[in-house]
OpenMM code with the backbone's topology and positions (N, CA, C; nanometers):
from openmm import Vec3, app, unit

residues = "UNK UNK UNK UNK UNK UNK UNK UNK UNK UNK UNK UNK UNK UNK UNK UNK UNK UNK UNK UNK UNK UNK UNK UNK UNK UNK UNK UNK UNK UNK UNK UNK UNK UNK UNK UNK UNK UNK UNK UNK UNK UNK UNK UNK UNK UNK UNK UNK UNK UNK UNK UNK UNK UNK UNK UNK UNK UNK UNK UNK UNK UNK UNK UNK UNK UNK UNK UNK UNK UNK UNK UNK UNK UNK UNK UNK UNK UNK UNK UNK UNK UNK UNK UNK UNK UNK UNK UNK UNK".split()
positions = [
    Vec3(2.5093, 3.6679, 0.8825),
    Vec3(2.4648, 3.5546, 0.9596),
    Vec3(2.4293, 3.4389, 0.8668),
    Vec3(2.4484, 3.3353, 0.9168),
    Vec3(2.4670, 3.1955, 0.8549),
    Vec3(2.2866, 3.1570, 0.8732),
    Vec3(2.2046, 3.1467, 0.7349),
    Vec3(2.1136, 3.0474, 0.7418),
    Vec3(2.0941, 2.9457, 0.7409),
    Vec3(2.0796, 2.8816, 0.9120),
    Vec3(2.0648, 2.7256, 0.9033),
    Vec3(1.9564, 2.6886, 0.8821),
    Vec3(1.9025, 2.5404, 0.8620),
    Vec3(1.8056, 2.5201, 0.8510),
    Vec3(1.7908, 2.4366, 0.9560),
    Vec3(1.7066, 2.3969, 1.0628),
    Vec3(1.6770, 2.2730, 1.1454),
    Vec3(1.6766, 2.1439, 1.0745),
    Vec3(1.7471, 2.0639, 1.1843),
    Vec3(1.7292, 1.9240, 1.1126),
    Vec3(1.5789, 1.8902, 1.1600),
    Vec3(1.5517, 1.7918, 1.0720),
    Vec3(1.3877, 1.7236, 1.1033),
    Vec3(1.3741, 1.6793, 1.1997),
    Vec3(1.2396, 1.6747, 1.2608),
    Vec3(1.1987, 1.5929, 1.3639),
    Vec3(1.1848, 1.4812, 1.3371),
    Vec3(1.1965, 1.3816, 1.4255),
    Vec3(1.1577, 1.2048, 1.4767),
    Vec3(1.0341, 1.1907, 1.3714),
    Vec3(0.9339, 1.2420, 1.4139),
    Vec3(0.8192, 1.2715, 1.3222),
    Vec3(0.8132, 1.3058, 1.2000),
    Vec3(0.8581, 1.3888, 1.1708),
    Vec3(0.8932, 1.4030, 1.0037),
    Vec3(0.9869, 1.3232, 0.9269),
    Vec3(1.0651, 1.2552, 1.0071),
    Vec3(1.2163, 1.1617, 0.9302),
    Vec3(1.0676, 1.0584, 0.9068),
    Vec3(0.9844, 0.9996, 1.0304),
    Vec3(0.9212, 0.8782, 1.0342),
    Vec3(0.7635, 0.8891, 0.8882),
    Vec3(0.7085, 1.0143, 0.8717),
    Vec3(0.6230, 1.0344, 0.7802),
    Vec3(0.6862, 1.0326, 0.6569),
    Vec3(0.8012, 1.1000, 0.6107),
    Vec3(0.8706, 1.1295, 0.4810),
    Vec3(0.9161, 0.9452, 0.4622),
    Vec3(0.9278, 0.8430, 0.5563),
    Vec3(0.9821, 0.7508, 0.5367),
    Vec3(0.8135, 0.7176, 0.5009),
    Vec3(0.7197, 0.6903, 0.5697),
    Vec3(0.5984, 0.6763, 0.5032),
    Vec3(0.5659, 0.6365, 0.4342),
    Vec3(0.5982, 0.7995, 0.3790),
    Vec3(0.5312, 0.8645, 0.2210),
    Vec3(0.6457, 0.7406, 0.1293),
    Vec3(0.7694, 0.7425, 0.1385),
    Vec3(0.8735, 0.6613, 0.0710),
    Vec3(0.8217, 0.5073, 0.0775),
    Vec3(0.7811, 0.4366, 0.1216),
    Vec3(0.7054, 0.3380, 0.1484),
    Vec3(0.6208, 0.2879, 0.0872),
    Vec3(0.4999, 0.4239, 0.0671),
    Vec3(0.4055, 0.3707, 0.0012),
    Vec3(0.3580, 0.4193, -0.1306),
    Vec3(0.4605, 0.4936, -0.1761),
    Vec3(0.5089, 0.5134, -0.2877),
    Vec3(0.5497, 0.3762, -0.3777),
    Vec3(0.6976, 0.3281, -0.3163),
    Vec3(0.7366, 0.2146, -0.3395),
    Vec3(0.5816, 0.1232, -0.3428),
    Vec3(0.5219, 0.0956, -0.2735),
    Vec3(0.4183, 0.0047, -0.2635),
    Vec3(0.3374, 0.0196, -0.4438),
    Vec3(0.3107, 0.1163, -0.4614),
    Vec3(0.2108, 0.1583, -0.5296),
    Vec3(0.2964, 0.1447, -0.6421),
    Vec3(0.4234, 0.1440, -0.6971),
    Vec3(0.4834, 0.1773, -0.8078),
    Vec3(0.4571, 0.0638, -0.8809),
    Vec3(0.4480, 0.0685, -1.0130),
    Vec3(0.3797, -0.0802, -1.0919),
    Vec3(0.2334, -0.1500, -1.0829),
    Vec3(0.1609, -0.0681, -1.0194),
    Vec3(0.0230, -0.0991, -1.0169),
    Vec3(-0.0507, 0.0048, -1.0976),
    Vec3(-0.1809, -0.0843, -1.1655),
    Vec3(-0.2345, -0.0144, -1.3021),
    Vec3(-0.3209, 0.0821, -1.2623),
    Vec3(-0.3663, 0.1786, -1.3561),
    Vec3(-0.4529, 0.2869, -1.2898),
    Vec3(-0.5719, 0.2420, -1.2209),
    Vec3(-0.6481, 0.1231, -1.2934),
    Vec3(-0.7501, 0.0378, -1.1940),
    Vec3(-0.7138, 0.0499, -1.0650),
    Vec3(-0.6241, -0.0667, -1.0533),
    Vec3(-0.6014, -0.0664, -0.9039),
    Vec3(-0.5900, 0.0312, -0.8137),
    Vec3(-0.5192, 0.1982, -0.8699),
    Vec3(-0.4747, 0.2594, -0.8011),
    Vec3(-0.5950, 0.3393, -0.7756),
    Vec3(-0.7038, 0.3381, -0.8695),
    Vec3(-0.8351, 0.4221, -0.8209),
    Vec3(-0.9245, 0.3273, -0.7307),
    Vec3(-0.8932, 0.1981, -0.7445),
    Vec3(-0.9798, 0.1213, -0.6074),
    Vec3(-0.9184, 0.1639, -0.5184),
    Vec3(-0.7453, 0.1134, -0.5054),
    Vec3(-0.7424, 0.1669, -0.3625),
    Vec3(-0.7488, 0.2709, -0.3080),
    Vec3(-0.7669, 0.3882, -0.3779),
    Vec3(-0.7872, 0.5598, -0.3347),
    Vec3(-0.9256, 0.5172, -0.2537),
    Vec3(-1.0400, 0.4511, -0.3837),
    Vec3(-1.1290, 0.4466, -0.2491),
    Vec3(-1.1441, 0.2936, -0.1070),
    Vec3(-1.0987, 0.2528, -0.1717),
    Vec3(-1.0820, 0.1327, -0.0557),
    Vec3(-1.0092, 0.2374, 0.1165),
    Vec3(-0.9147, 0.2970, 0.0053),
    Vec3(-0.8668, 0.4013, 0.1799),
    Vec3(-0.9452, 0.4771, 0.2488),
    Vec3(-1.0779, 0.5479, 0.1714),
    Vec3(-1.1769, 0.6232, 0.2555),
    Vec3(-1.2692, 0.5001, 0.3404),
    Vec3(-1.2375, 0.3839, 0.2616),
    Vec3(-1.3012, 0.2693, 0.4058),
    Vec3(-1.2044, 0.2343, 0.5528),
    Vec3(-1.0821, 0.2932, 0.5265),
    Vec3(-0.9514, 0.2622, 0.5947),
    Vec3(-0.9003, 0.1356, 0.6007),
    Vec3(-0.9273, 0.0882, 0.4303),
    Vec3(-0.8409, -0.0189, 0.4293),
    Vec3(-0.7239, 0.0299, 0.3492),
    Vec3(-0.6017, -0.0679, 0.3825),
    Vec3(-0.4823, 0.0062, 0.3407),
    Vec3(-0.3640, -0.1311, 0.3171),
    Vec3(-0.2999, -0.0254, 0.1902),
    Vec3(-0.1989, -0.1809, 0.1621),
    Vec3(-0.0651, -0.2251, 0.2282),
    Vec3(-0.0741, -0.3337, 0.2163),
    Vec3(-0.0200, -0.3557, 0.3403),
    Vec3(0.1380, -0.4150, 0.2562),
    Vec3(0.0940, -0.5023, 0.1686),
    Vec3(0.2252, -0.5407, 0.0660),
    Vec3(0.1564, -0.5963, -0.0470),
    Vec3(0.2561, -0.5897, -0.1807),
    Vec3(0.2698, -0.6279, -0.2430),
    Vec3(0.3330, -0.7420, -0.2728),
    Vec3(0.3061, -0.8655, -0.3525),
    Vec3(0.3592, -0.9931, -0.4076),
    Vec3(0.4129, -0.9494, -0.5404),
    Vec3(0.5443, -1.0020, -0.5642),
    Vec3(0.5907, -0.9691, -0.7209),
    Vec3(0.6386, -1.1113, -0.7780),
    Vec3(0.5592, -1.1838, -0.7868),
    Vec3(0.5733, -1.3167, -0.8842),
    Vec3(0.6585, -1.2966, -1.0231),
    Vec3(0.7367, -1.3282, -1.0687),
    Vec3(0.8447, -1.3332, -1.1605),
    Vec3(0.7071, -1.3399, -1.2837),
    Vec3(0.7511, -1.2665, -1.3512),
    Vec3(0.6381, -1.2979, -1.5131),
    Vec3(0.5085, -1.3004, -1.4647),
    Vec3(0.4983, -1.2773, -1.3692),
    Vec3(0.3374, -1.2333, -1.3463),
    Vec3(0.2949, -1.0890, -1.2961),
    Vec3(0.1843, -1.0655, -1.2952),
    Vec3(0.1590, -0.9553, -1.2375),
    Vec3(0.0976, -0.9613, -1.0816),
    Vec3(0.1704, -0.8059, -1.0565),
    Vec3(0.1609, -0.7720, -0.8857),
    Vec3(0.0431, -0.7970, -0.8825),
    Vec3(0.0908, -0.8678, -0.7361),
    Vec3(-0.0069, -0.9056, -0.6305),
    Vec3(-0.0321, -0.7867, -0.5061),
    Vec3(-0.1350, -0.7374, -0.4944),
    Vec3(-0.1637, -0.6173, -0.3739),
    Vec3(-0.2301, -0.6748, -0.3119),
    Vec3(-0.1954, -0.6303, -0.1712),
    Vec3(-0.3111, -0.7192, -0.0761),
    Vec3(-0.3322, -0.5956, -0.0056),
    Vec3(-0.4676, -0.5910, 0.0690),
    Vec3(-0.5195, -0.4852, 0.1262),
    Vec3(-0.5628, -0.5425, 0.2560),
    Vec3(-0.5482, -0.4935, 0.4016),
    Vec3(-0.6087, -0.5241, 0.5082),
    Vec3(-0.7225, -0.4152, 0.5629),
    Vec3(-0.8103, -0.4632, 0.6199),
    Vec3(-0.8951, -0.3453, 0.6675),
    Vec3(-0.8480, -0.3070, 0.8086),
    Vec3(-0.9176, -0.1794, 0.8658),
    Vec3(-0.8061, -0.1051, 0.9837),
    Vec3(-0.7872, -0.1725, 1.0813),
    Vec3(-0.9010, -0.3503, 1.1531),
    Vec3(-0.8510, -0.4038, 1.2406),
    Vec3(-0.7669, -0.5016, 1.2436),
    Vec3(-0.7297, -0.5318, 1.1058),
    Vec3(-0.6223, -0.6653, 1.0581),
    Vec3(-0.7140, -0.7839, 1.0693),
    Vec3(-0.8907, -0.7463, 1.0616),
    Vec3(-0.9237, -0.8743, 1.0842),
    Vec3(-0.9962, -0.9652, 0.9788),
    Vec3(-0.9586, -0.8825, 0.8420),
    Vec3(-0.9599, -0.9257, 0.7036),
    Vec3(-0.9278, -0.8999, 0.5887),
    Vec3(-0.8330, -0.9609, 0.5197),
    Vec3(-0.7539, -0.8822, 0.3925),
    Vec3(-0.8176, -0.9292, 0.2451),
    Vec3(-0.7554, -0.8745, 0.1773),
    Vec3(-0.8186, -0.8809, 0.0047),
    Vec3(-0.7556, -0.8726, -0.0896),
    Vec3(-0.7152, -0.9408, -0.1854),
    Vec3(-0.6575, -0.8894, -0.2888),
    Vec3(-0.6895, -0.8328, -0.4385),
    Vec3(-0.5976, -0.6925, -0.4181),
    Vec3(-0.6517, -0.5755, -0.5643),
    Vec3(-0.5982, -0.6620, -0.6982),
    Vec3(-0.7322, -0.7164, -0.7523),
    Vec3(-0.6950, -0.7602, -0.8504),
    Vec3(-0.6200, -0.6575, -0.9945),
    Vec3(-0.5595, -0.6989, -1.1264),
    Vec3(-0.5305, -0.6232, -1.2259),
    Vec3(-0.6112, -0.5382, -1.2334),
    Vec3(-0.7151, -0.5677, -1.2625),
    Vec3(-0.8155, -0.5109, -1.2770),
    Vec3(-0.9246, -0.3811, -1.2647),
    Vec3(-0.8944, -0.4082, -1.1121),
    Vec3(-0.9698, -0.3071, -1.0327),
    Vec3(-1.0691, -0.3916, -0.8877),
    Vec3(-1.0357, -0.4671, -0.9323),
    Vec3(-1.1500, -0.5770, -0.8778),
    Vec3(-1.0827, -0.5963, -0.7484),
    Vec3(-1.1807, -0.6272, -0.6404),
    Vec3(-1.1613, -0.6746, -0.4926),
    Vec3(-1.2031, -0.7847, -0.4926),
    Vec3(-1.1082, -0.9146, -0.4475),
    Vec3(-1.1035, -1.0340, -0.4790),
    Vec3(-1.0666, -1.0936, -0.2554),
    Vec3(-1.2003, -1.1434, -0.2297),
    Vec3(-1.2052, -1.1243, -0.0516),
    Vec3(-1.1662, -1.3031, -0.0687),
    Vec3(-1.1789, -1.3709, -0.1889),
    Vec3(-1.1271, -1.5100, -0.1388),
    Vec3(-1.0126, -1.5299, -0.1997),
    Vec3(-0.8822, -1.4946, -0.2079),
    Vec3(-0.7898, -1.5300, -0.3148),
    Vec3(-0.6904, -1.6769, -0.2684),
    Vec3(-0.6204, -1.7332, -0.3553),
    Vec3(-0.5917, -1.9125, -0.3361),
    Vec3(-0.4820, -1.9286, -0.2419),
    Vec3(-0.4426, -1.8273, -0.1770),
    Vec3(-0.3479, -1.8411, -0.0576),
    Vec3(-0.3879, -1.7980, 0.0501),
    Vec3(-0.3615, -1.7970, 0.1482),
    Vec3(-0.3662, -1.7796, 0.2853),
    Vec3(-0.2034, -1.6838, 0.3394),
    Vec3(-0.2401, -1.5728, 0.4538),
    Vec3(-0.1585, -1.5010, 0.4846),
    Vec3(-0.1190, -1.5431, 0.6267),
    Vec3(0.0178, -1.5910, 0.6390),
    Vec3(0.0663, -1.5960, 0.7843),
    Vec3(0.0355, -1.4898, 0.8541),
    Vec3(-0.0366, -1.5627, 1.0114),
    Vec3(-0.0217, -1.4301, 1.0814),
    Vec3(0.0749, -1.4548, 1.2183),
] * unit.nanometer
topology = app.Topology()
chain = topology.addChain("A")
for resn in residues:
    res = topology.addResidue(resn, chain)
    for name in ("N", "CA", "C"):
        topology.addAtom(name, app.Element.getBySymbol(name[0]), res)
């Protein structure tokens, strides 16, 4: 007998895409940043995108869970709640 395997669920194609997501998100950000936002996420704020300015360094922006204020993860480590742009909504 032939071992198949099931194809994935709706749900699992949509989490594994996720996980692929925010992977990508996170790739090129310094260990600072990446230990703020570990805890910035137990506040359930979460990143939402990254800016990649040519010769500069990534820009992370973080929203909190009602979208009703964002921040940007500085190099650093640093949470920066006034930064010099403004986000279309």
């Amino acid at each position: 007998m032939e071992n198949k395997e099931r194809p994935p669920s709706a749900r699992e194609r949509r989490k594994a895409q996720q996980q692929e997501d925010d992977a990508r998100l996170k790739a090129g950000l310094t260990p600072a940043q990446l230990a703020t936002l570990h805890t910035m996420e137990q506040f359930r704020w979460t990143l939402r995108f990254v800016r990649r300015p040519m010769f500069l360094q990534p820009v992370a922006v973080l929203f909190n869970r009602d979208d009703s204020r964002y921040a940007v993860l500085e190099a650093d480590g640093s949470i920066n709640e006034s930064p010099d742009f403004k986000i279309r909504t």
